[in-house]
C-alpha positions in Angstrom: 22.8 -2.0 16.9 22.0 1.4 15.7 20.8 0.1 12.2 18.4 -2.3 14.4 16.9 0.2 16.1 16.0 2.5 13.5 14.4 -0.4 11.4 12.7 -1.9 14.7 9.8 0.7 14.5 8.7 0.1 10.9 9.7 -3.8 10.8 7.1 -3.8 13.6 4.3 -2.0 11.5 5.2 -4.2 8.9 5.0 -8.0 10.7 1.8 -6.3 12.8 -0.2 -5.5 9.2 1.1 -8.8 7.6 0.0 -10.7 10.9 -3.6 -8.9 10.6 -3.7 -9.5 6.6 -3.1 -13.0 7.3 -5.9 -13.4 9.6 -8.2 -10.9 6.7 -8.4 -8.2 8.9 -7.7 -5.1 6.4 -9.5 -2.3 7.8 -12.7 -0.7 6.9 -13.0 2.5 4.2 -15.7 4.9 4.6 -17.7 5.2 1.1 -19.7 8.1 -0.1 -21.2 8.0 -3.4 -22.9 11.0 -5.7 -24.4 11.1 -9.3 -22.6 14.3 -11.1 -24.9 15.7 -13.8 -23.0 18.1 -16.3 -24.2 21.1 -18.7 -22.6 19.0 -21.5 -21.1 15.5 -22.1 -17.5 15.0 -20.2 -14.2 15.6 -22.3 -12.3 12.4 -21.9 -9.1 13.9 -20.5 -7.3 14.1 -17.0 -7.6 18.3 -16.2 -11.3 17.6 -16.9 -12.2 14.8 -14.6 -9.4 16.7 -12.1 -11.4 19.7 -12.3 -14.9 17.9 -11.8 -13.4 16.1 -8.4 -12.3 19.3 -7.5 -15.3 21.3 -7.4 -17.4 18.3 -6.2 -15.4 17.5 -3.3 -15.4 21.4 -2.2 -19.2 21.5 -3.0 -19.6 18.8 -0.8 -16.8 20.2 1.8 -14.6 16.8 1.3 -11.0 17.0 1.1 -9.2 17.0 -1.8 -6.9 13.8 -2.0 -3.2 14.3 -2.6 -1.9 11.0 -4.6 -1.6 10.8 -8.0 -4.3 10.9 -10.8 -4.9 8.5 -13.6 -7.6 7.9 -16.3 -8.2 4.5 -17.9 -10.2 3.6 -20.4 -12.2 0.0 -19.2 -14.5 -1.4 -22.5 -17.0 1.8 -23.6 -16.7 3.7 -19.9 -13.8 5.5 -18.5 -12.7 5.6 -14.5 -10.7 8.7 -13.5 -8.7 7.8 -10.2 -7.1 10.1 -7.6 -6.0 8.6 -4.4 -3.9 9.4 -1.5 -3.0 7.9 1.5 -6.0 8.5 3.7 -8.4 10.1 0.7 -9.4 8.3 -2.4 -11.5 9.5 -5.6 -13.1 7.9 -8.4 -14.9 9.1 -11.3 -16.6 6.4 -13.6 -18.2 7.7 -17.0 -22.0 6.3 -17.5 -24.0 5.4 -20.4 -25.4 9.0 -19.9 -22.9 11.1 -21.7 -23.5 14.2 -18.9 -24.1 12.3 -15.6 -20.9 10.7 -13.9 -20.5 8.4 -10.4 -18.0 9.8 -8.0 -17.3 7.7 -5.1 -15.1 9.4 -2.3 -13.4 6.4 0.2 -11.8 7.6 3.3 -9.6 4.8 4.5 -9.4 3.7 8.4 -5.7 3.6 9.9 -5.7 0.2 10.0 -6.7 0.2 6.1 -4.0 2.7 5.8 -1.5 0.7 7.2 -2.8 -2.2 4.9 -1.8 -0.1 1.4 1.7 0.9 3.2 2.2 -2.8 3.9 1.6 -3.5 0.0 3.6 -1.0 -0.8 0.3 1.2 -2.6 0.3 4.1 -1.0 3.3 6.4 -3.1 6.8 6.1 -4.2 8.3 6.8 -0.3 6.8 3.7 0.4 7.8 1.4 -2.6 11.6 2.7 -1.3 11.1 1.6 2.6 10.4 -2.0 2.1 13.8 -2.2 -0.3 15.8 0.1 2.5 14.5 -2.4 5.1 15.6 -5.6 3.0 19.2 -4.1 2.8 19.1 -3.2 6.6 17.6 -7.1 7.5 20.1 -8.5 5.3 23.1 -6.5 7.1 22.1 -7.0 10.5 21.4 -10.7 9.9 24.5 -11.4 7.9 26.5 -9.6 10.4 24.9 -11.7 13.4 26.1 -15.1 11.4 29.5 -13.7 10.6 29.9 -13.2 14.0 28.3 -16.2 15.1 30.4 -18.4 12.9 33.8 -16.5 14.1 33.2 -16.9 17.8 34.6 -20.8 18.3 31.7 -21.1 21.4 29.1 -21.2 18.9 30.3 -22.1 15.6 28.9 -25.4 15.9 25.7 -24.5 17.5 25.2 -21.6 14.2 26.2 -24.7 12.1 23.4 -26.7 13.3 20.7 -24.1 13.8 21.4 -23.1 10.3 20.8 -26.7 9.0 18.0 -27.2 11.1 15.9 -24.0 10.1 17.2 -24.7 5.8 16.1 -28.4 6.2 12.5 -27.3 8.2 12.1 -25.0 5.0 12.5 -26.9 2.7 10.1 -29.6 4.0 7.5 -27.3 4.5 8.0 -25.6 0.9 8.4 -28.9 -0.6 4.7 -30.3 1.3 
């Protein structure tokens, strides 16, 4: 009972994003997008693209996302990424050696909600879906073993069971 309860809350969030993803409703995010012109050509590391976002997103009086960073290198350009929940930066080198794109997103809730659903929105959340699994799986498990053990609805368990496996696996198999 208790276990049920605390996952209830969450398990909800999750079937009410998945239901919403299903019918492509994700959420809308809020873009923003500025040319950077530097004093010399950008040094191809993470402190320095960190540092540019930085003073950009104060300049501009933005907040300052708290996820993780990351630079990639894509072909000839390179895009510098730093992303919370709610807050998202990107910084994309240009065929100008001093001028960079910066695009700030600002996600909706609903959007939000989207990323915690896929699990892309920080390690807490990558741990919640695998905490609920282990909670679903007890609860259900339990609620067979006692369905099975009670003689009044052994049979009914029995046949429900066989119905719902069978119904899966005709509509897997078509």
């Amino acid at each position: 009972m208790f276990l049920a309860a605390l996952t209830l809350p969450i398990l909800l969030m999750y079937f009410v994003s998945g239901m919403l993803y299903t019918f492509d409703i994700k959420g809308h995010i809020e873009k923003q997008k500025f040319n950077v012109v530097l004093d010399a050509p950008a040094r191809l590391n993470l402190d320095f693209f960190a540092d540019v976002a930085k003073k950009n997103l104060i300049a501009h009086a933005l907040p300052i996302p708290d996820g993780d960073m990351t630079l990639r290198k894509k072909k000839s350009s390179y895009t510098f990424r730093w992303g919370g929940l709610q807050y998202a930066v990107s910084i994309k080198t240009t065929k100008t050696p001093n001028v960079l794109t910066m695009t700030v997103r600002e996600r909706s809730l609903l959007t939000q909600m989207m990323r915690i659903h896929r699990a892309d929105a920080g390690a807490i959340f990558k741990a919640i879906p695998l905490i609920l699994l282990i909670g679903m799986l007890f609860i259900l498990l339990s609620g067979i073993y006692m369905g099975l053990n009670i003689p009044k609805f052994r049979n009914v368990m029995l046949y429900t069971m066989g119905f719902s496996t069978v119904m899966f696996l005709l509509v897997f198999v078509l």
